[in-house]
MILUMPA-950883 format. One record per residue (C-alpha): x, y, z; residue in one letter. Coordinates in nm, 2 decimals, always signed. Layout:
<atoms>
<atom xx="X" yy="Y" zz="Z" torti="a"/>
...
</atoms>
This chain:
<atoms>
<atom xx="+7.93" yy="+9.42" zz="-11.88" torti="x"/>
<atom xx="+8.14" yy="+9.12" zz="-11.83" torti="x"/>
<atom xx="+8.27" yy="+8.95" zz="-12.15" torti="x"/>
<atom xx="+8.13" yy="+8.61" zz="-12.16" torti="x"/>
<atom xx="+7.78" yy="+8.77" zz="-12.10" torti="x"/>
<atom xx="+7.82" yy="+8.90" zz="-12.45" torti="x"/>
<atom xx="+7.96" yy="+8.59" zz="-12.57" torti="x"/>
<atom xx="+7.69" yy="+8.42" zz="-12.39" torti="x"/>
<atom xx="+7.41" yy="+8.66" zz="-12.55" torti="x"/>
<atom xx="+7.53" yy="+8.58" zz="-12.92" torti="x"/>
<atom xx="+7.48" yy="+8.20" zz="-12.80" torti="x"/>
<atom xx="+7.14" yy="+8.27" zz="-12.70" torti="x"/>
<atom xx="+7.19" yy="+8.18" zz="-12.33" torti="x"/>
<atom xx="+7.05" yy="+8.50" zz="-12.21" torti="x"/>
<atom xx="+6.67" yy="+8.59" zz="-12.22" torti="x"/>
<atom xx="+6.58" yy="+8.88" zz="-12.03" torti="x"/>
<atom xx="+6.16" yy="+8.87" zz="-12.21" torti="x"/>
<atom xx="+5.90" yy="+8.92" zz="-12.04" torti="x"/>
<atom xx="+5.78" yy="+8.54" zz="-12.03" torti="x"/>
<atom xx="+6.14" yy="+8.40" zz="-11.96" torti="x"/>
<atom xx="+6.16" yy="+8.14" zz="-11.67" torti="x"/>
<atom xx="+6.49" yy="+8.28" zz="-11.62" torti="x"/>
<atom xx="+6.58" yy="+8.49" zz="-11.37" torti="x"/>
<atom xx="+6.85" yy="+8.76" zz="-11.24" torti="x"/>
<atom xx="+7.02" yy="+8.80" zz="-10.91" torti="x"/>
<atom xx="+7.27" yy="+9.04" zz="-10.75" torti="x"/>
<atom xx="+7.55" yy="+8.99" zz="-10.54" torti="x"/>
<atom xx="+7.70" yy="+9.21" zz="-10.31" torti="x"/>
<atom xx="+8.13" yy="+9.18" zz="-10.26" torti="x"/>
<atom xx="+8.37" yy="+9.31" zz="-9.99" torti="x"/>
<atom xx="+8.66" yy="+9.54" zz="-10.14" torti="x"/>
<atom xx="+8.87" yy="+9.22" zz="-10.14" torti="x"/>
<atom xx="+8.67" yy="+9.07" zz="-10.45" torti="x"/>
<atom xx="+8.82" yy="+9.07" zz="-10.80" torti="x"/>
<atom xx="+8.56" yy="+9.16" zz="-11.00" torti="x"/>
<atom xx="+8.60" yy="+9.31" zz="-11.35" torti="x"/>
<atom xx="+8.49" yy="+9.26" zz="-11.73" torti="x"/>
<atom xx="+8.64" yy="+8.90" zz="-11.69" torti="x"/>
<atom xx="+8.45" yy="+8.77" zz="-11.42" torti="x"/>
<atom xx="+8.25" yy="+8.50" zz="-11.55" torti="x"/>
<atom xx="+8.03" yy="+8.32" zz="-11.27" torti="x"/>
<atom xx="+7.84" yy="+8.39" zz="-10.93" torti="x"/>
<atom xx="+8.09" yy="+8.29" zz="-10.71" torti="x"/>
<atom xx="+8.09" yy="+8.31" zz="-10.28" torti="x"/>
<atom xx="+8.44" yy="+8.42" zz="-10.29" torti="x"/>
<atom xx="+8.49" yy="+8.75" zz="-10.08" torti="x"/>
<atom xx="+8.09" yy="+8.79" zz="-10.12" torti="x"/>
<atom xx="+7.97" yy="+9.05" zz="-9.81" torti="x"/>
<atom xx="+7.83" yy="+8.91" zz="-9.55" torti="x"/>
<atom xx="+7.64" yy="+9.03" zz="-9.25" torti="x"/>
<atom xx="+7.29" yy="+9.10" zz="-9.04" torti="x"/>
<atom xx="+7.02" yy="+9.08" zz="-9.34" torti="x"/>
<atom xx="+7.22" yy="+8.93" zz="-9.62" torti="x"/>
<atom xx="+7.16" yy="+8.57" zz="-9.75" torti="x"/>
<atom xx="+7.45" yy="+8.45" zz="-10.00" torti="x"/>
<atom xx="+7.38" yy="+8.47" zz="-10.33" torti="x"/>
<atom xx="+7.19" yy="+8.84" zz="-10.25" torti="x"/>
<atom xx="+6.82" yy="+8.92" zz="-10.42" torti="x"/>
<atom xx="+6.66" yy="+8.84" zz="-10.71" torti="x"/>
<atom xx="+6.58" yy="+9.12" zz="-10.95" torti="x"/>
<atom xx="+6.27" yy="+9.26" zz="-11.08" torti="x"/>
<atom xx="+6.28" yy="+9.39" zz="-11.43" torti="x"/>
<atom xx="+6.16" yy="+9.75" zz="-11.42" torti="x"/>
<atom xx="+6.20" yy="+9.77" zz="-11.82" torti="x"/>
<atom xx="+6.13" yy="+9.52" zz="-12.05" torti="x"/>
<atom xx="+6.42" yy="+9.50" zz="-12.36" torti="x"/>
<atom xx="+6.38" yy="+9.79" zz="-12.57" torti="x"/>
<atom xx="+6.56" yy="+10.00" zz="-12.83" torti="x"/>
<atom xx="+6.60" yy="+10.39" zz="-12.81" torti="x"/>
<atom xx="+6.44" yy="+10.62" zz="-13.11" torti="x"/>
<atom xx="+6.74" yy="+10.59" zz="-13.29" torti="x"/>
<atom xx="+6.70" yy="+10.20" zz="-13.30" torti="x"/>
<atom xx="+7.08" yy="+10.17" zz="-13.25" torti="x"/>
<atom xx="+7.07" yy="+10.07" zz="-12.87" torti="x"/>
<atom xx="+6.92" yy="+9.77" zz="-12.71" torti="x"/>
<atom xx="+6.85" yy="+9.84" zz="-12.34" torti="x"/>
<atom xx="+6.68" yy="+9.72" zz="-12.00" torti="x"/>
<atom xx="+6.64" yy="+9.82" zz="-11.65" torti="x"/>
<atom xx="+6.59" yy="+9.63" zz="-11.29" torti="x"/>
<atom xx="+6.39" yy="+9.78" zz="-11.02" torti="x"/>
<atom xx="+6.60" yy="+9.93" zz="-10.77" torti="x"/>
<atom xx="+6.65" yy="+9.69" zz="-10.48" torti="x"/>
<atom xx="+6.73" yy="+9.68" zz="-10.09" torti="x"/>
<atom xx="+6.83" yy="+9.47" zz="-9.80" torti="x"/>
<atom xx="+6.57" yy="+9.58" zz="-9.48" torti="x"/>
<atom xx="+6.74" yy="+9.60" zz="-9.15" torti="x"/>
<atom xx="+7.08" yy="+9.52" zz="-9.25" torti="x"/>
<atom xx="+7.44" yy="+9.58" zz="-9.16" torti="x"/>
<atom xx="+7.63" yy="+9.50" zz="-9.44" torti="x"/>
<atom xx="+7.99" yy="+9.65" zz="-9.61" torti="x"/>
<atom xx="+8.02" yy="+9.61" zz="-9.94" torti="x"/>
<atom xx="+8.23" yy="+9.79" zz="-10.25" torti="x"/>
<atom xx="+8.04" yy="+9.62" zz="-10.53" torti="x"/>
<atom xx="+7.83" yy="+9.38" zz="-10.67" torti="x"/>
<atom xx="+7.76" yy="+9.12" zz="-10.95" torti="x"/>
<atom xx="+7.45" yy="+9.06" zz="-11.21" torti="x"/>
<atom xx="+7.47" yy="+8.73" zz="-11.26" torti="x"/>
<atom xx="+7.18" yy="+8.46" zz="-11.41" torti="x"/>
<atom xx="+7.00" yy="+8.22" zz="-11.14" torti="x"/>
<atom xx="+7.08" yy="+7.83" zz="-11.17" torti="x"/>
<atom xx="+7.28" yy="+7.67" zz="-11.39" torti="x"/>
<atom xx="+7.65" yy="+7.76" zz="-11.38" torti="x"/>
<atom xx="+7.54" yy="+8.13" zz="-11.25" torti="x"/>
<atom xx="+7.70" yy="+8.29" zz="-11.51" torti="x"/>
<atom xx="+7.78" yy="+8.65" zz="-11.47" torti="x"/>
<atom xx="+7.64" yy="+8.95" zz="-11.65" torti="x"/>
<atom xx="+7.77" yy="+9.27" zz="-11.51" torti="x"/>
<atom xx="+7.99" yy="+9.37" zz="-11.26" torti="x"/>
<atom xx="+7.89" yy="+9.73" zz="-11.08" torti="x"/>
<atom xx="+8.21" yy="+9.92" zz="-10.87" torti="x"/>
<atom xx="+8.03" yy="+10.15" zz="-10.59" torti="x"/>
<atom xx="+8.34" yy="+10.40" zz="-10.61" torti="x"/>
<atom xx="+8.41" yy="+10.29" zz="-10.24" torti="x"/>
<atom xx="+8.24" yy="+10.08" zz="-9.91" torti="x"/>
<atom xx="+7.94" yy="+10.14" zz="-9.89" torti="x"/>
<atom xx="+7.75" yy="+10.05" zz="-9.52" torti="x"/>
<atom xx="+7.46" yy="+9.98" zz="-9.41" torti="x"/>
<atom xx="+7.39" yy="+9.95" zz="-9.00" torti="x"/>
<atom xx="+7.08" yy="+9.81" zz="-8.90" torti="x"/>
<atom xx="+6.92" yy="+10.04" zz="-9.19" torti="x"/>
<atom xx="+6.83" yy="+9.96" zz="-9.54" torti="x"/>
<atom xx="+7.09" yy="+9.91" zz="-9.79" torti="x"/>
<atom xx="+6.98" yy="+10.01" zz="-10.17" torti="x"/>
<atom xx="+7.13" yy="+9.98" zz="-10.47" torti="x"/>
<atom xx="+6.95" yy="+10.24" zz="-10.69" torti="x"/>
<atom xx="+6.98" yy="+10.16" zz="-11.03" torti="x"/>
<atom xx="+7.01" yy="+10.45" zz="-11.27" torti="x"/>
<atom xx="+6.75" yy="+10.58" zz="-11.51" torti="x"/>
<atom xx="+6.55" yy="+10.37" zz="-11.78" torti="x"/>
<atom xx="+6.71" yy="+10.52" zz="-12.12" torti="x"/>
<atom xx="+6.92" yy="+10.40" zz="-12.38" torti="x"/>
<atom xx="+7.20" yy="+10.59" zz="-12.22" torti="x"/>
<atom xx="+7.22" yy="+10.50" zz="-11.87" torti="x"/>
<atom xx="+6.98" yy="+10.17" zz="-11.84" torti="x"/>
<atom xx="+7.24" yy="+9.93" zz="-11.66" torti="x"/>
<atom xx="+7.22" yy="+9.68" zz="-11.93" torti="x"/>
<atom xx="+7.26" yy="+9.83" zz="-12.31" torti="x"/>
<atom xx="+7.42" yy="+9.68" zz="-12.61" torti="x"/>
<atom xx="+7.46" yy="+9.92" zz="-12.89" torti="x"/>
</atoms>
């Protein structure tokens, strides 16, 4: 999770309910990218490119509404997994970041190395709705 998305949570810039008008996108970045816990904004820096990829990537769907686990000591929610059709695209990350505004960023996701796609679908598969592995959790 990248810092000033915390700092911007406490401020109350981040609303992820159900009957928000805001929305979430993701990114995806070439291994050149810096991207880390101090990234702060969408930027086009370095951002992949290629045959089914638009800058600024997709828009996300959330798959799980904010919850908390049993325990009550972890705040969590999901996206629904999400793909470019009949792409070829490289890319070694990507970015969660807010639509409009300044775009700021909200978490920053390292595939371990390039992944490619060539004139297939490329997925990112986000992992499992729980208060352990959601990709958003504050606890």
């Amino acid at each position: 999770m990248c810092t000033s998305f915390k700092v911007a949570l406490l401020n109350g810039e981040m609303d992820f309910s159900s009957d928000t008008s805001q929305s979430s996108k993701i990114a995806l970045y070439t291994s050149d990218a810096t991207l880390d816990a101090t990234t702060t904004v969408y930027s086009t820096t370095n951002e992949a490119s290629g045959t089914g990829y638009t800058a600024g990537g997709n828009t996300l769907t959330i798959a799980t509404n904010p919850t908390s686990d049993t325990d009550g000591t972890v705040a969590y929610l999901d996206f629904s997994d999400t793909s470019w059709a009949s792409s070829s695209i490289t890319a070694r990350g990507a970015l969660i970041y807010k639509s409009g505004g300044t775009t700021p960023a909200v978490a920053v996701l390292d595939f371990g190395s390039e992944k490619t796609s060539s004139d297939s679908t490329f997925t990112i598969t986000f992992p499992t709705s729980a208060a352990s592995s959601a990709i958003i959790r504050v606890g």
